[in-house]
BABA-236720 format. One record per residue (C-alpha): x, y, z. Coordinates in steps of 0.02 Angstrom, whole numbers, padded with zeros to 5 digits, always signed. Layout:
BABA-236720
XYZ ...
END
This chain:
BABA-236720
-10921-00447+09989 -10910-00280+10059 -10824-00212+10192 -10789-00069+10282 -10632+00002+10379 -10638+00102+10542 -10497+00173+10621 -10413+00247+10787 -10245+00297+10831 -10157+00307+11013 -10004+00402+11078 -09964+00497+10905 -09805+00583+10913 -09839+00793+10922 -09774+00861+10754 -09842+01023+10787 -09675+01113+10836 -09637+01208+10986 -09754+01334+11062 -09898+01290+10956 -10007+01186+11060 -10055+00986+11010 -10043+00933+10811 -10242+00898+10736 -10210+00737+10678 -10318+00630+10514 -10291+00484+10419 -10292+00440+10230 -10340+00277+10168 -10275+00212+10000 -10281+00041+09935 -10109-00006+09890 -10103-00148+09735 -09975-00280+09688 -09845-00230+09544 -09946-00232+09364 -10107-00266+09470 -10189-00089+09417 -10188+00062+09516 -10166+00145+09685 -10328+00200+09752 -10357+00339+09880 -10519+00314+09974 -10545+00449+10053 -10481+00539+10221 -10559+00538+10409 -10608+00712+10473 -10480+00799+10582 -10497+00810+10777 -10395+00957+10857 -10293+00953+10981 -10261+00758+11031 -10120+00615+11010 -10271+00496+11035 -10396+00505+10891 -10555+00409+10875 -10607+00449+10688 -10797+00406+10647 -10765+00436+10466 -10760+00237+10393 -10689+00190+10200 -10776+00042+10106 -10734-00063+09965 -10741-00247+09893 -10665-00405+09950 -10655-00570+09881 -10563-00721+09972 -10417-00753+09862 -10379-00593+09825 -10247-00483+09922 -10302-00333+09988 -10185-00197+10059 -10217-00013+10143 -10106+00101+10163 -10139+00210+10326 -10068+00377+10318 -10097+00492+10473 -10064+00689+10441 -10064+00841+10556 -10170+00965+10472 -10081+01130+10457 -10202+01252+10356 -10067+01377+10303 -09951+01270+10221 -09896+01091+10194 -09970+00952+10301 -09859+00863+10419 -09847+00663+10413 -09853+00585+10590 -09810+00404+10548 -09913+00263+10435 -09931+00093+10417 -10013-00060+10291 -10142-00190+10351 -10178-00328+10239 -10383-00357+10233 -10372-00538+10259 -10249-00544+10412 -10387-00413+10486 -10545-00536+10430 -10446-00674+10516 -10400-00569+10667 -10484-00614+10818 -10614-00438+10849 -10571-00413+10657 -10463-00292+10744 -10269-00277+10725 -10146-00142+10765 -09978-00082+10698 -09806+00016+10764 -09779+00183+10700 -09589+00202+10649 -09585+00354+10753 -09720+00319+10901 -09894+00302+10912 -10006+00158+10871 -10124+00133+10709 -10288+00022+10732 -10372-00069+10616 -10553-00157+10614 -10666-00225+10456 -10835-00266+10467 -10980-00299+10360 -11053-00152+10256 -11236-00172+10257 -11308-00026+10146 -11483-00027+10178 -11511+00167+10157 -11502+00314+10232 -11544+00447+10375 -11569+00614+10335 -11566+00698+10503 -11584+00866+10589 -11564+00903+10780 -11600+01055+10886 -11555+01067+11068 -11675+01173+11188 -11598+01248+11363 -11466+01153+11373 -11375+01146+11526 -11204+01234+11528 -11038+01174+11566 -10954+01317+11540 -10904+01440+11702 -10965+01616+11733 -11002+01742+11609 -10953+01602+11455 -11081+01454+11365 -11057+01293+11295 -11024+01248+11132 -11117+01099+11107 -11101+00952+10974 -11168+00792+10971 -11122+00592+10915 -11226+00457+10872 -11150+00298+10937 -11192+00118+10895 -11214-00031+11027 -11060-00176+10971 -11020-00341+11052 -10861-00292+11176 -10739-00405+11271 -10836-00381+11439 -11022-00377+11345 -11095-00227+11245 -11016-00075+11216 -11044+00091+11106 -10948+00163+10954 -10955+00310+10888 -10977+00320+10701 -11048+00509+10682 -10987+00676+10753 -11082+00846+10727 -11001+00998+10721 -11012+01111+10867 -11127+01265+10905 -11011+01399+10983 -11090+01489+11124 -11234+01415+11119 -11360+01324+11244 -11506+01307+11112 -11392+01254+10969 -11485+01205+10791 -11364+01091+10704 -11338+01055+10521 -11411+00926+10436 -11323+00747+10401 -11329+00608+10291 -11288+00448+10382 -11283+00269+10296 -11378+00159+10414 -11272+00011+10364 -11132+00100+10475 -11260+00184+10596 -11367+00028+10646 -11309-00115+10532 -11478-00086+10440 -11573-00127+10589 -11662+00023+10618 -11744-00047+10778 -11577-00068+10840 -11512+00020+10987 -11413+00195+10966 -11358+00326+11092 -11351+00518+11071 -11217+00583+11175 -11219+00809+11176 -11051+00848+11229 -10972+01040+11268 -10810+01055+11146 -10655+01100+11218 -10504+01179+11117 -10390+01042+11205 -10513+00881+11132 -10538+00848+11312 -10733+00892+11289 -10864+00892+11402 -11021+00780+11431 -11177+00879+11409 -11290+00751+11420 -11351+00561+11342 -11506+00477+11291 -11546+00305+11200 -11659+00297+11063 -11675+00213+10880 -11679+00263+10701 -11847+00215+10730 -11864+00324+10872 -11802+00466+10778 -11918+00437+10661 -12072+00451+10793 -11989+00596+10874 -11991+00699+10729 -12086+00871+10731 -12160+00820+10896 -12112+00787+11091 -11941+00834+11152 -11816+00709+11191 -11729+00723+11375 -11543+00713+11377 -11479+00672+11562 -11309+00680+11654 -11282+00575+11795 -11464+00546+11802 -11500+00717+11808 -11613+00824+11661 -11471+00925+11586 -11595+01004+11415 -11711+00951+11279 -11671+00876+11107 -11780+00900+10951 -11793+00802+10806 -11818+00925+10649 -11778+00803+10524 -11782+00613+10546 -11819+00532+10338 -11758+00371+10286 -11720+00359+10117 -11660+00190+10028 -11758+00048+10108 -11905-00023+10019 -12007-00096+10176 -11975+00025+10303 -12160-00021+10414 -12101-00196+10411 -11942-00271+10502 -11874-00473+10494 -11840-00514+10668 -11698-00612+10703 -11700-00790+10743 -11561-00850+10872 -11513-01029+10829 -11387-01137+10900 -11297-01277+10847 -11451-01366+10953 -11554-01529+10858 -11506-01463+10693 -11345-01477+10718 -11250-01638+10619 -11288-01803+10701 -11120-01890+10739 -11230-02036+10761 -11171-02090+10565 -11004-01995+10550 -10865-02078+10457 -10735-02184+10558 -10571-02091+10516 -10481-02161+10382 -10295-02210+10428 -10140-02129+10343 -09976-02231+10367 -09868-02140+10449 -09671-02153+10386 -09542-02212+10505 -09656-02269+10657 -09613-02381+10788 -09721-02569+10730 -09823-02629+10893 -09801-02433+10978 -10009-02435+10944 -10031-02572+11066 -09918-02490+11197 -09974-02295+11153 -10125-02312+11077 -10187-02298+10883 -10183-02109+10871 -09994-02088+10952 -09931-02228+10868 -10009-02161+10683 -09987-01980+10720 -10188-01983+10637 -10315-01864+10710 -10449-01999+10810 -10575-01899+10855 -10658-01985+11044 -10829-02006+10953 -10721-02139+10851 -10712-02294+10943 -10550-02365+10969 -10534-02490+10832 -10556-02345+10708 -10434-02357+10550 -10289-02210+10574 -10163-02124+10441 -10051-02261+10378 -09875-02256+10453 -09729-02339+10361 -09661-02465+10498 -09836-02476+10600 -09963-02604+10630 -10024-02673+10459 -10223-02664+10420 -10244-02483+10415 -10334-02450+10265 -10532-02445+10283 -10613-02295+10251 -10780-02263+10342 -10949-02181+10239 -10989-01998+10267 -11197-02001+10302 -11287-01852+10258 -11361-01790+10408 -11552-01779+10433 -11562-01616+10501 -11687-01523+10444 -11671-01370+10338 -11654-01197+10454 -11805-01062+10455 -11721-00905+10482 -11722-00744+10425 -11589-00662+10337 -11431-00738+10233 -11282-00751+10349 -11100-00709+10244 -10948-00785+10258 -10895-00644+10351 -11030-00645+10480 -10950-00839+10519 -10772-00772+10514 -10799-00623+10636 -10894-00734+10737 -10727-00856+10772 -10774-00961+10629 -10594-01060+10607 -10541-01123+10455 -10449-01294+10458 -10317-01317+10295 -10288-01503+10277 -10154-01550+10129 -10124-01707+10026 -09986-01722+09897 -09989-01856+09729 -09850-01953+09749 -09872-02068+09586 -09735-02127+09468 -09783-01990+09312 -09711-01852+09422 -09563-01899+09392 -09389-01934+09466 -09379-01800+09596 -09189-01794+09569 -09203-01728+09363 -09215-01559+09329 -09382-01519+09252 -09491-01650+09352 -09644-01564+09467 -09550-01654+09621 -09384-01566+09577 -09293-01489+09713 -09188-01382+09665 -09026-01324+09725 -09063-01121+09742 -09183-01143+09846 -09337-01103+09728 -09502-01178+09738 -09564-01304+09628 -09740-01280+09548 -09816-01412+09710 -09725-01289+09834 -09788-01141+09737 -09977-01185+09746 -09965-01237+09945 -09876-01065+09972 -09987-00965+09875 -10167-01033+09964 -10087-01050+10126 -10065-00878+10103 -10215-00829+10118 -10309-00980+10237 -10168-00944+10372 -10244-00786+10414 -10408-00901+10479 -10337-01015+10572 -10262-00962+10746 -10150-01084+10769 -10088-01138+10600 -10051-01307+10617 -10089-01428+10462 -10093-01610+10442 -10003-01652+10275 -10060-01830+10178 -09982-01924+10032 -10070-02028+09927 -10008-02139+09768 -09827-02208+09817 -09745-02387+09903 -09704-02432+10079 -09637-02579+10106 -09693-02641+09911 -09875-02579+09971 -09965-02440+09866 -10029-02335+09999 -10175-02181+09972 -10151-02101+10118 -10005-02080+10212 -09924-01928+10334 -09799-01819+10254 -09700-01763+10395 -09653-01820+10584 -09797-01787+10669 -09989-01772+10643 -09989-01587+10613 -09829-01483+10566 -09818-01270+10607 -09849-01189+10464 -09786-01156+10314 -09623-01194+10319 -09673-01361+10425 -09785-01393+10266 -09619-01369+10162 -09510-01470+10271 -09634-01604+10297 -09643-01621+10087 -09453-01600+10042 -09424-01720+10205 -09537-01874+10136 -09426-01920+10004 -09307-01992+10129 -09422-02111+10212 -09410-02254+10092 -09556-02190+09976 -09572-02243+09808 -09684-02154+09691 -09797-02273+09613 -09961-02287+09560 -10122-02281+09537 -10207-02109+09578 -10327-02132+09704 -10395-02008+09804 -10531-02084+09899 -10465-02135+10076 -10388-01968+10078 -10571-01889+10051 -10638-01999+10203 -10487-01957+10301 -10518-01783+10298 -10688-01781+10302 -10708-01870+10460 -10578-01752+10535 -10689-01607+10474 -10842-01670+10572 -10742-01719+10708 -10662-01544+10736 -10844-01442+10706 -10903-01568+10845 -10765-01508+10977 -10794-01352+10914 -10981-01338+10975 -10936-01428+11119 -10839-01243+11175 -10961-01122+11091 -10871-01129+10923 -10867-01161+10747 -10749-01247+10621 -10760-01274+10420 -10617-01379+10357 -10547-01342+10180 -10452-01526+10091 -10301-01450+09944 -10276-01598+09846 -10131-01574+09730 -10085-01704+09578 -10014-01706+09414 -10146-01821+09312 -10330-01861+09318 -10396-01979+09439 -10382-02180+09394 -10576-02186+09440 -10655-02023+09410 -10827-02092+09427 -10788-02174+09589 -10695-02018+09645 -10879-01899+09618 -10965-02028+09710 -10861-02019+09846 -10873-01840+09859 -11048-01822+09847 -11055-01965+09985 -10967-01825+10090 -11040-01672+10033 -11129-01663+10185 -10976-01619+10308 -10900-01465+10344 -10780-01465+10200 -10738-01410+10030 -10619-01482+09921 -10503-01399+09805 -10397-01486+09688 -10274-01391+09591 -10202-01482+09424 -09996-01478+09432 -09907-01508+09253 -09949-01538+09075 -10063-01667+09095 -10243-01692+08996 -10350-01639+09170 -10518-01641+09058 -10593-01780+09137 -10566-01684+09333 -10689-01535+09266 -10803-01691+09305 -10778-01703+09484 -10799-01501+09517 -10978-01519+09404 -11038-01702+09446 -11128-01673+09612 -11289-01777+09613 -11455-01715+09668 -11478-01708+09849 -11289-01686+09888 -11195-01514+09872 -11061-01435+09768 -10907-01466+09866 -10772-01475+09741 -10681-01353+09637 -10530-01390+09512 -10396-01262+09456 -10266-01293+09335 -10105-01224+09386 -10025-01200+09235 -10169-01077+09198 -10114-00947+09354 -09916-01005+09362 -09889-00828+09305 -10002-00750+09439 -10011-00794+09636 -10145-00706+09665 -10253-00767+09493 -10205-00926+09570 -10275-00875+09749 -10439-00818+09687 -10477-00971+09566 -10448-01079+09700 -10541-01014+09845 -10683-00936+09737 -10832-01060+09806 -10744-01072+09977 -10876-00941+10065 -11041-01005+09982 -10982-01190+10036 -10956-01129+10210 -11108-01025+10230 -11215-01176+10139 -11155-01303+10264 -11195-01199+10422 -11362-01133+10363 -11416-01300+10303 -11392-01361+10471 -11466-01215+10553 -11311-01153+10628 -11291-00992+10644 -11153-00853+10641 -11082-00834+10820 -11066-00628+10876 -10934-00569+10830 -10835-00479+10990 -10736-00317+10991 -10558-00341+11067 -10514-00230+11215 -10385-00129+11191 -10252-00206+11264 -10298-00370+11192 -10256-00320+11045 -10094-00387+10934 -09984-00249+10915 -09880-00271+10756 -09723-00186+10662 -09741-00034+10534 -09738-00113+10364 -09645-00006+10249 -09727+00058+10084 -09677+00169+09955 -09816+00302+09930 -09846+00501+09921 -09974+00598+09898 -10044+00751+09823 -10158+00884+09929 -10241+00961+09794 -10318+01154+09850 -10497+01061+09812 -10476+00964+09952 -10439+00820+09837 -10322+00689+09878 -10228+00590+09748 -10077+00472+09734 -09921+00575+09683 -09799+00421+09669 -09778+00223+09726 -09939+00140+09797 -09859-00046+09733 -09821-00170+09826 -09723-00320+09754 -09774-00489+09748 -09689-00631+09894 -09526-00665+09826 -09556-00834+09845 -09659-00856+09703 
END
């Protein structure tokens, strides 16, 4: 997908020494890569505003993002000193993801010295572009005796704000000096940033007065369209007002859209809520039970199923429901309930909603985990078996893959909390395939997930046999339904994602792709990732083997293929993630909530992340990477 970054800054620190007034602050962006990952790359710089600590650049940087892969900018802000060497006023990194994940897709980071960097992504719709020319007519002037305005204008765009709509400004003209009948210069604006493509979509001309201190002057406003533009040009004036008052005329000299096939015709938009197409829970799966280590036998009578399993029961599951197994619990815990495909009919809307459009809009992601706990991994306690812990500390190749894609699924889910199954081992002389790794339901992220794992291995297990992943499928894929439920319930949406890891091929692999295409119509995906040596030929089957009338739910990785690489590993794995997620919604006719910008003060303020990185100012006015621009990879890969 592509995105694009926009950027503000608040309370800079003045560099511009004593006696020579407020620094003229603008930012470079350059994407930052991991060690041996290719190059630094600068994308470009904002313009420069004089005379202000608080910047609001309307310059924006795109580029390409895929889930899986890291993505880093480097935010560099400089005080532009035109006889001599720019001076830096503080930086700092944002990580794509943590900013897709963000609630606004907005985030905000420290300066070392002072000030305050922010941060927001959002969808880069190119669908052409504006090629426009403005004049201004008796314009009303701000200015005191004897003295005129200096007019400029911006073009701001109408966004979803924390107290309903507000507008952004994503183009500033230069000004006119002394001027009340200014004639701009032409611009070339990408109406993916203008209007989001929509040329019918609201946008407001603002004429402002510039003053030297940035503290300029409102001239005058008026609302119009691109579309609106368009009919204005060469013909009737356009009335800018201030405080309701006519304060001058605006002509359009130049309004041509270049870029857009169909420019007569426009798709409206279809609002659809969860409503009748939403999933019937009329036929969702009982959740399947996952013993539970070390609980208390007969606390289900006294607590009830769910407490005394730790298992998610969702309150559309009636009380008799099977639960997560629990070594020590009430015995008879091992039904698994069917999946139905719903009967919703398919959605009629316009336009292809992204993954990103679901993300922005509060889409969460739920990360479900469940570990192969069969006799061919080995004796955990020898050196060289995939359950090996060892001694230093280091992760073993089952820590490494949770690490490396709960890495990047963290970053979608607010409140990172993950239930963590085992399936293929003894309790109590009975194979169980499904189990809780851990204490509790859900552990706190990743080091929970690490604790819970390393932890299990003292609750009596023993690793047996056969592979069977089936209850564990159900299991999650009843909690998946469950959670979207609730989440509709509050005006939300949720997409669960089931990491299966093992070390051999399923006992049943027929049985196994029946059993996900019997749930392929949830709100899940299902990765499996291939740990060790073993002959995983057979589990290509499973990721190809959907049948018709079900959907491609499944993908399998081999580890050993990306052990080198965290993030190879990252994008092998969560490479079908978005169309899955965007094909369940839109199948049910659900679509992307609006996506909100944060106020201000609601947004997370974090700590300057420190990154090696100069650059070159070229006489040009090019900007290149002089040194660093590498970040290295998590040391605990």
């Amino acid at each position: 997908m592509k995105l694009q970054l926009s950027l503000y800054a608040r309370k800079l620190p003045n560099v511009a020494g004593a006696f020579k007034g407020t620094s003229d602050p603008f930012a470079v962006v350059t994407k930052i890569v991991v060690e041996g990952g290719g190059q630094p790359k600068v994308l470009g710089k904002t313009e420069v505003i004089k005379n202000t600590l608080n910047p609001d650049w309307v310059k924006t940087f795109t580029f390409d993002y895929e889930l899986g892969t890291p993505v880093k900018c480097a935010v560099q802000i400089f005080d532009e000193v035109r006889k001599g060497d720019n001076k830096s006023m503080g930086s700092a990194v944002f990580e794509i993801g943590e900013l897709l994940g963000a609630k606004g897709n907005t985030k905000a980071k420290k300066m070392k010295k002072s000030g305050t960097i922010f941060a927001r992504v959002e969808k880069y719709r190119g669908q052409g572009t504006l090629r426009l020319g403005m004049k201004g007519v008796k314009l009303k002037n701000r200015e005191g005796f004897m003295k005129k305005s200096d007019p400029f204008f911006e073009l701001l765009r109408k966004v979803n704000g924390p107290s309903g709509t507000m507008w952004d400004a994503v183009y500033r003209s230069k000004h006119v000096p002394n001027n009340l009948s200014p004639v701009w210069g032409e611009a070339t604006i990408d109406l993916g940033v203008l209007c989001n493509g929509d040329q019918s979509q609201p946008i407001l001309v603002r004429v402002y007065d510039h003053e030297g201190d940035g503290k300029h002057d409102l001239m005058g406003e008026f609302e119009t369209s691109v579309d609106g533009l368009v009919r204005a040009k060469g013909g009737r004036a356009l009335i800018i007002k201030r405080k309701g008052k006519d304060s001058g005329q605006i002509f359009v000299t130049r309004a041509d859209v270049a870029g857009v096939e169909n420019l007569t015709e426009r798709a409206a938009a279809m609002s659809v809520s969860g409503g009748s197409n939403a999933p019937s829970t009329a036929n969702a799966p009982s959740a399947a039970a996952a013993f539970v280590p070390g609980a208390v036998a007969g606390a289900a009578a006294a607590t009830g199923a769910a407490a005394a399993t730790g298992a998610f029961v969702p309150s559309s599951v009636p009380p008799s429901a099977p639960t997560a197994f629990v070594p020590g619990a009430v015995a008879g815990a091992a039904a698994t309930g069917a999946y139905a495909h719903s009967s919703a009919p398919p959605p009629v809307a316009s336009g292809k909603p992204t993954f990103f459009d679901y993300v922005s809009g509060g889409c969460q992601l739920n990360l479900s985990i469940a570990i192969d706990f069969t006799g061919s991994n080995g004796d955990p306690r020898r050196p060289g078996t995939l359950h090996y812990m060892n001694p230093d500390g280091s992760l073993n190749d089952y820590e490494k893959a949770i690490t490396a894609v709960e890495g990047i699924l963290s970053k979608y889910d607010y409140d990172q909390k993950y239930p963590v199954y085992g399936f293929g081992a003894k309790y109590g002389g009975v194979v169980r395939h499904c189990f809780q790794v851990g204490p509790s339901s859900e552990v706190d992220g990743i080091n929970g997930i690490i604790q819970a794992y390393r932890g299990v291995f003292r609750t009596g297990l023993i690793m047996s046999g056969p592979t069977v992943f089936e209850e564990v499928i159900h299991t999650v894929a009843a909690r998946a339904h469950s959670a979207q439920e609730s989440a509709k319930q509050k005006g939300e949406q949720a997409y669960s994602i089931l990491l299966i890891l093992t070390d051999g091929a399923v006992t049943d692999v027929h049985r196994t792709a029946a059993t996900i295409n019997q749930v392929s119509n949830a709100p899940l995906s299902i990765v499996i990732i291939g740990v060790g040596n073993a002959d995983f030929s057979a589990m290509q089957f499973l990721d190809d083997a959907h049948q018709p009338g079900s959907h491609d739910i499944a993908q399998f990785v081999q580890f050993n293929r990306h052990s080198h690489n965290s993030q190879s590993l990252t994008a092998a794995t969560l490479d079908e993630i978005p169309d899955q997620l965007t094909g369940f919604f839109t199948r049910h006719g659900i679509m992307p909530l609006a996506a909100k910008r944060m106020a201000e003060e609601e947004i997370p303020v974090g700590v300057e992340e420190e990154v090696d990185l100069s650059l070159d100012f070229g006489s040009d006015g090019e900007i290149a990477v002089g040194s660093g621009g590498y970040y290295a990879p998590s040391a605990r890969w």
